[in-house]
N, C-alpha and C positions, 0 to 999 in steps of 0.2 A: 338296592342303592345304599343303604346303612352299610350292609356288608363291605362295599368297593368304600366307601369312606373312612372305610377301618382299615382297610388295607392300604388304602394311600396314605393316610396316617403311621401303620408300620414303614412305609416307605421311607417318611421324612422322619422318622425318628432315627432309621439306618445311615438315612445321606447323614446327618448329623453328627453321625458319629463315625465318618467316615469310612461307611459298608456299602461303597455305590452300589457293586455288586450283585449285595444285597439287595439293596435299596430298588434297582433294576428290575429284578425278578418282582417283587410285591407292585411297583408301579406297573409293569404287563399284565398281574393279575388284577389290580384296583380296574385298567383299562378293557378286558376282557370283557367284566361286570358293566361298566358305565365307557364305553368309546368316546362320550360328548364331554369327559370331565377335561376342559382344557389346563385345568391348573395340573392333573398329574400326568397330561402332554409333557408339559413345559419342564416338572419336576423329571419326566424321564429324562428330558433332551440335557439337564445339568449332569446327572447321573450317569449318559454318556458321554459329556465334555470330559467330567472327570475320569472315566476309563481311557480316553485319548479315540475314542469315536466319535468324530466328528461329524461327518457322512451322517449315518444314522441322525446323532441329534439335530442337524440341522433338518434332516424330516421331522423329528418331534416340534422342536419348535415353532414348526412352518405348521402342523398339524394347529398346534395349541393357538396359531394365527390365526390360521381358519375359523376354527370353532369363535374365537374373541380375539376381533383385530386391534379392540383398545388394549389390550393386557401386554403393558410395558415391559414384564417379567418378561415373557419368552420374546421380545424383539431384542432385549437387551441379551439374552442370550443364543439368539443368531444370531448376533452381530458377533460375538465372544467366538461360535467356532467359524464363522467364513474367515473373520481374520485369521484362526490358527489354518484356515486352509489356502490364506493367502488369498483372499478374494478382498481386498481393503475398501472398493470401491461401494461393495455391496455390506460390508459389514458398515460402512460408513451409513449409507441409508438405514441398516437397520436401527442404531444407535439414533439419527435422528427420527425416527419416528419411538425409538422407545421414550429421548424426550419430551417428544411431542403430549404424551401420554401421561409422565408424568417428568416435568421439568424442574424438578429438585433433587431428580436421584442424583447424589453425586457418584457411584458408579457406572452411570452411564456415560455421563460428561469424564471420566476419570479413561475409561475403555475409547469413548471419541478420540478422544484426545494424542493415544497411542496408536490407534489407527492415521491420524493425518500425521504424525510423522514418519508415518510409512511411506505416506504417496509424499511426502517432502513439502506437507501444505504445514508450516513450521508455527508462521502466526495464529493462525487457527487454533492449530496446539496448545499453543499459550491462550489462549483466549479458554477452549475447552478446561483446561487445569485449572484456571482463575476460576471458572466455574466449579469444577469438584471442590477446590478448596476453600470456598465461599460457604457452600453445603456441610464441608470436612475435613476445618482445619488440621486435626493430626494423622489425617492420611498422609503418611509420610512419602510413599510412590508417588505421591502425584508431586509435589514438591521434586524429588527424583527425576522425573521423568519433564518437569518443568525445566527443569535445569539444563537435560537434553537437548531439548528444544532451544532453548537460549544459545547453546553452545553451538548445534549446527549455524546458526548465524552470525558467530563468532561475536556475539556477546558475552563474553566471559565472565565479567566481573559479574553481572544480574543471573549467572548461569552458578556463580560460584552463592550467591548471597542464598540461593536454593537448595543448595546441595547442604549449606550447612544447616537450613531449618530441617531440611531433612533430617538430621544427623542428633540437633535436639531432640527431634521427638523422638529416634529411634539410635541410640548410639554405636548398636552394636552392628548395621546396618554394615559390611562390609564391602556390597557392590556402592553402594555411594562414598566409603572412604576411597576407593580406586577413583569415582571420578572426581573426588576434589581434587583427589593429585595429580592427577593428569588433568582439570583445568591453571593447577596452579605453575605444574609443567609450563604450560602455554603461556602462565604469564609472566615466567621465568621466577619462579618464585621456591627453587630445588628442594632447600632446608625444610621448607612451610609443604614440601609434598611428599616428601621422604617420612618425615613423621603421618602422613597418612595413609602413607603402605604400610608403616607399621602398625599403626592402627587396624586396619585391613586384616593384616595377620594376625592380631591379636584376637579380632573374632573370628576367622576361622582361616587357620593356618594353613589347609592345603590348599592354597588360591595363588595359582598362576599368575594373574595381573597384576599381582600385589609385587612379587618376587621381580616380575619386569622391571613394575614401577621404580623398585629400589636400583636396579641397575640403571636406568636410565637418569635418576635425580642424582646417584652419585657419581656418575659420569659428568653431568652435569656441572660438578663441582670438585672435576678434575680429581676426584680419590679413587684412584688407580686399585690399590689394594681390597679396599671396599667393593665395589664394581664387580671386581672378577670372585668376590665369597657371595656376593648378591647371585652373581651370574651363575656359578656353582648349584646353588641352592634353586636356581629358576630350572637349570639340566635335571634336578632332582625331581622338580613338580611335574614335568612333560618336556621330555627331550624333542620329542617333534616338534612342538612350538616356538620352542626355544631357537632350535636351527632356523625354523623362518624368519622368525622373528629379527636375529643375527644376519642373516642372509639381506634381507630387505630395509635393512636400516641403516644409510649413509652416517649417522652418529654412531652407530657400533664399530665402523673400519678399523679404529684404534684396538678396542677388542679383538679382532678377527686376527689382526698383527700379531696378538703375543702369542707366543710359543705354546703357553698351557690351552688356551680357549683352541688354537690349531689341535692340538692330541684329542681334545675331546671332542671337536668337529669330525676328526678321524674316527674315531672311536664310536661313535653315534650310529 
């Protein structure tokens, strides 16, 4: 028993330092030694999420239930891969009972929260984030993903007030400068979203939605010339996306028109 406690011990010292791998093989043999240890169940089943085997861990987890129904640990992490396997409704149960268990994690209420804007339960959403960030004010995600939620129900302005405490806490956050400009797109605010594709770029420059962004805010604002070196530079980051992109957007027609953006639709 000492020996499998030593080994599950090498295990999380591995996960830690990001050796799932590792980490994997040491928790099979702590498990070998002791089958009833549900905590290096549960450590296995994270150790599979992060190799991207979800299958498997969702057996571990379900194991480390068995053994201890109250251990909030492994429900919060079946809930983490059924969602990545697309099961929302069940990963939703397992989150509430890891609650259940223990009702101040704010990563559970944080993972809730992303699951019900899955199934499109939006206010929920918001309710769940108010809870992570009640627990975890500078969780910046949850803020993020607050915003989301706000936005599918075209609350914008409360969706945009989120985005930016996001952005306090974490400024170089670059998926959250795309969605303040594309809420402030929405709320016709071109200028105020163009500087936050550059933003965007500024932490990290090969980002596609950023490159859109700018074509569509300087569209926006009628600068013809801008537009099409924006658009240039969007052909640069992914030319396939770009075509659909151009393709499917009644505001690009004007685009589509000019003779240069025509050659390199050809040329694509």
């Amino acid at each position: 028993m000492e020996l499998s406690e030593t080994i599950h011990r090498q295990g999380r010292a591995l996960s830690n330092l990001g050796r799932h791998a590792g980490a994997l093989q040491r928790y099979d043999k702590a498990l070998e030694d002791d089958p009833s240890n549900y905590i290096a169940w549960s450590d296995r089943g994270y150790a599979l999420e992060k190799l991207g085997n979800y299958e498997e861990a969702a057996v571990s987890f379900s194991e480390a239930i068995t053994l201890c129904p109250k251990y909030a640990r492994a429900w919060m992490g079946r809930g983490i891969v059924l969602a990545q396997m697309r099961e929302p409704a069940s990963a939703l149960y397992s989150f509430d009972q890891a609650l259940r268990y223990a009702p101040k994690d704010y990563r559970a209420w944080y993972n809730r929260g992303k699951v019900l804007i899955s199934l499109q339960r939006y206010r929920e959403a918001i309710t769940s984030f108010d809870q992570a960030i009640d627990y975890n004010p500078s969780k910046h995600q949850a803020w993020y993903h607050r915003a989301t939620a706000f936005a599918q129900q075209q609350q914008y302005a409360e969706a945009l007030s989120s985005t930016k405490t996001a952005l306090t806490l974490k400024p170089d956050c670059y998926y959250a400068w795309n969605y303040q400009g594309l809420l402030l797109s929405y709320l016709d605010r071109p200028e105020e979203a163009i500087a936050c594709f550059q933003a965007s770029l500024d932490a990290r420059p090969h980002n596609f939605e950023a490159r859109w962004g700018l074509v569509k805010g300087y569209l926006a604002q009628n600068e013809m010339e801008a537009a099409l070196k924006a658009l240039e530079d969007a052909f640069e980051a992914d030319t396939r996306r770009c075509r659909i992109r151009l393709s499917g957007d009644q505001q690009c027609q004007v685009l589509r028109n000019h003779t240069q953006v025509q050659g390199r639709l050809q040329a694509a």
